[in-house]
SETIGU-661616 format. One line per 2 residues: number of its first residue (from 1); their letters; for each residue x, y, z of C-alpha. Coordinates in steps of 0.05 Angstrom, whole numbers, plus 5000, padded with zeros to 4 digits. Layout:
N
NUM = A = X,Y,Z  ...
// end
This chain:
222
1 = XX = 6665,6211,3152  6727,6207,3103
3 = XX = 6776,6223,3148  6807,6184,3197
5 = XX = 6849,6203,3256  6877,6165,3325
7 = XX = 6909,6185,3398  6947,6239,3402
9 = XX = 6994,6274,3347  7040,6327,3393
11 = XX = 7104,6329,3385  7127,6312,3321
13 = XX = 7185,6260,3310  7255,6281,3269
15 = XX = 7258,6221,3229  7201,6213,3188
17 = XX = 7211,6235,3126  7148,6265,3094
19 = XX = 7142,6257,3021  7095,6277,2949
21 = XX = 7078,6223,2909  7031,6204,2861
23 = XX = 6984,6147,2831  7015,6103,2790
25 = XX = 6971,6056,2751  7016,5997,2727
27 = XX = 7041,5942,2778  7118,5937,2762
29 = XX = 7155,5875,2791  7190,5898,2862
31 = XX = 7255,5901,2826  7231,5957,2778
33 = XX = 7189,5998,2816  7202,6068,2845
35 = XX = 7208,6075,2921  7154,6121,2911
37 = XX = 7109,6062,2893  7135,6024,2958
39 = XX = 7112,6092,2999  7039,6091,2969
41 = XX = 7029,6025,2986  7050,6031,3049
43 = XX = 6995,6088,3061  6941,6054,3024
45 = XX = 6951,5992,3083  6945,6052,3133
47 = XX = 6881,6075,3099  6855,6002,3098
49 = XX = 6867,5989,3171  6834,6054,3187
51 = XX = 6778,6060,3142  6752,5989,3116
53 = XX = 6782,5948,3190  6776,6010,3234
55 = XX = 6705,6036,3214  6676,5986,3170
57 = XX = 6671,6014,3120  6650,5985,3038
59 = XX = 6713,6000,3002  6746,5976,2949
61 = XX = 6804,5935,2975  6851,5887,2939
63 = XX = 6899,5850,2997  6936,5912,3022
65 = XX = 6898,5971,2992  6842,6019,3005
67 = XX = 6831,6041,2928  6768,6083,2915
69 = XX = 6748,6122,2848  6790,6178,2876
71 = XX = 6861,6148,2868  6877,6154,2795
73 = XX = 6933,6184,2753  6907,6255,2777
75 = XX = 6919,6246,2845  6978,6259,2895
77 = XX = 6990,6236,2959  7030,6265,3014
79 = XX = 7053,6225,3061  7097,6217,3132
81 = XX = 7138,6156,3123  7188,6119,3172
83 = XX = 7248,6087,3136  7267,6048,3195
85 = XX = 7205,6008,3193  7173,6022,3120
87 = XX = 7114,6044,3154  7060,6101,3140
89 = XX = 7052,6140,3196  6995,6190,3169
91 = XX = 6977,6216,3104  6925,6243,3053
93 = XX = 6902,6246,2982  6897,6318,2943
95 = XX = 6857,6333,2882  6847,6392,2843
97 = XX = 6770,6417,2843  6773,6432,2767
99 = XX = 6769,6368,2748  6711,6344,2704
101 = XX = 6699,6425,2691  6643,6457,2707
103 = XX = 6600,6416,2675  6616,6344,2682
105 = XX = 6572,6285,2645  6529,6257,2691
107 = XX = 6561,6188,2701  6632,6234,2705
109 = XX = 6665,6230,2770  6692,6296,2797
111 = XX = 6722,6289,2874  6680,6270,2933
113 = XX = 6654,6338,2966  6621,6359,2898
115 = XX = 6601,6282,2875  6563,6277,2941
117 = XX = 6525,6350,2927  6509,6316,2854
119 = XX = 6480,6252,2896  6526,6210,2859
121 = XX = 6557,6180,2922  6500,6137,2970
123 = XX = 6539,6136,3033  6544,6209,3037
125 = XX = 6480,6264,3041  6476,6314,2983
127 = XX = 6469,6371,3025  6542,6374,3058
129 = XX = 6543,6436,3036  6510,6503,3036
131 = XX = 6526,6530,2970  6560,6499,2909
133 = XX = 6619,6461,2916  6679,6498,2881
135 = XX = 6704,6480,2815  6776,6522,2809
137 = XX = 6842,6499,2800  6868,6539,2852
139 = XX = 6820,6499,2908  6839,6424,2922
141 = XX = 6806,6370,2957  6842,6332,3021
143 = XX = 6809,6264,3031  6823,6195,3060
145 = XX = 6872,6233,3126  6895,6175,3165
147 = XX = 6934,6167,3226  6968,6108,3253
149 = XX = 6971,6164,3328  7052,6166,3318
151 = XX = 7061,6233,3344  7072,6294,3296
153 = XX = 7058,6247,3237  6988,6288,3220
155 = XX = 7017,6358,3225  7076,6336,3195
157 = XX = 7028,6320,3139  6985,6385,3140
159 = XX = 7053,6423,3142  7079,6393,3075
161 = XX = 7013,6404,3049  7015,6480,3057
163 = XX = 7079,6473,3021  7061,6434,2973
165 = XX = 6991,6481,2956  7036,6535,2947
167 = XX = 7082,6499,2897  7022,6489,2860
169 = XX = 6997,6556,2864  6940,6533,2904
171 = XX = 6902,6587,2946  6853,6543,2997
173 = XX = 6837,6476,3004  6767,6435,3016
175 = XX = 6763,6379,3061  6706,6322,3099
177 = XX = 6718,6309,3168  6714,6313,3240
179 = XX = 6722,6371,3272  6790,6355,3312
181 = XX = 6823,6361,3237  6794,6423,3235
183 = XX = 6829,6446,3291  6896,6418,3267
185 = XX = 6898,6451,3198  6893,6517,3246
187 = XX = 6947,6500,3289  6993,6473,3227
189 = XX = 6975,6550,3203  6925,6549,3153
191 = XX = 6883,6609,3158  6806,6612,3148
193 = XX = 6785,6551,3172  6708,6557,3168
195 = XX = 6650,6504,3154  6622,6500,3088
197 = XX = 6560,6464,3108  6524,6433,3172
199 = XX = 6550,6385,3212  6529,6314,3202
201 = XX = 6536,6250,3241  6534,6182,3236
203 = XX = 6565,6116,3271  6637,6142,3274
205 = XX = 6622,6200,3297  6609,6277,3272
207 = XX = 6635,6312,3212  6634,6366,3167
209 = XX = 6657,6403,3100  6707,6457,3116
211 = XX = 6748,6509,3075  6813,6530,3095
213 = XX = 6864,6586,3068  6940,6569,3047
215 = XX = 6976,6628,3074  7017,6661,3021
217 = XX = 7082,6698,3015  7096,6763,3042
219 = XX = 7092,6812,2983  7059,6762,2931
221 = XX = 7030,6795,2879  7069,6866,2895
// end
């Protein structure tokens, strides 16, 4: 299961700010780096105590982190911060499901639902899901969804995410998990939420592929 969610998340909080970043690769000194730097590293520690503490899982972790081949220059984060305590409340990771083309190298990592069809990824079956995975750079991936329970934090995230797909031009996005994130993407108005592929289980519990719409714009396109 990649995704990782706790307690309840109704009724979302007015001061958490809820922010876009993305992967930055060099380690500045405190006094030179972005806040945006002090906000990913804030989530990664929420994705460590959820994933690697939480569920045991074999991640790559470096003191505070939860780094995996997924978090590189490509990717963007969005994330619900507090200010008052420098604290992640909830976030995820986004990729775009071009990446690596249609016809990747074999030892070329794409994003996790279609590296796990290639059987490139052990820890996950190769038959998540029923057809091919997409490859279009109007599709993105959501991976490593974390909540610390703070309420609102998770639909605060999803809701900044529909904003954020649009910004982008993005039409639908592709994400593992249980099915209670499913069911949060609907009520935080994404459209089309459907399974991709069967459901699968395993210590933490169930989980699946699903596909869901970003709702456009009235009159788009007219």
């Amino acid at each position: 299961m990649q995704n990782g969610y706790a307690r309840s998340d109704a009724g979302a909080r007015t001061d958490i700010e809820t922010m876009v970043v993305q992967f930055e690769s060099v380690r500045l000194p405190k006094s030179l780096r972005s806040p945006d730097q002090d906000v990913l590293d804030a989530f990664m520690s929420l994705r460590k105590s959820v994933f690697a503490e939480g569920k045991n899982w074999r991640v790559w972790l470096s003191c505070r982190s939860d780094l995996d081949q997924y978090d590189h220059l490509d990717a963007y984060y969005i994330i619900a911060f507090d200010p008052a305590t420098s604290e992640a409340l909830a976030g995820a990771r986004l990729l775009r499901t071009d990446r690596g083309g249609h016809h990747p190298s074999r030892s070329e990592m794409t994003y996790m639902v279609r590296d796990a069809a290639r059987g490139m990824l052990p820890g996950l079956p190769s038959d998540l899901c029923d057809a091919e995975p997409p490859c279009d750079p109007s599709v993105w991936e959501l991976t490593r969804f974390a909540s610390n329970g703070a309420a609102g934090a998770g639909q605060l995230v999803l809701q900044r995410l529909r904003t954020f797909l649009l910004e982008q031009r993005g039409e639908r996005f592709v994400f593992l998990s249980p099915p209670v994130i499913a069911r949060l993407a609907k009520s935080s108005g994404f459209t089309n939420v459907v399974p991709l592929g069967p459901l699968r289980g395993d210590q933490n519990g169930k989980y699946r592929v699903y596909s869901a719409d970003v709702p456009q714009p009235r009159g788009q396109g007219a």
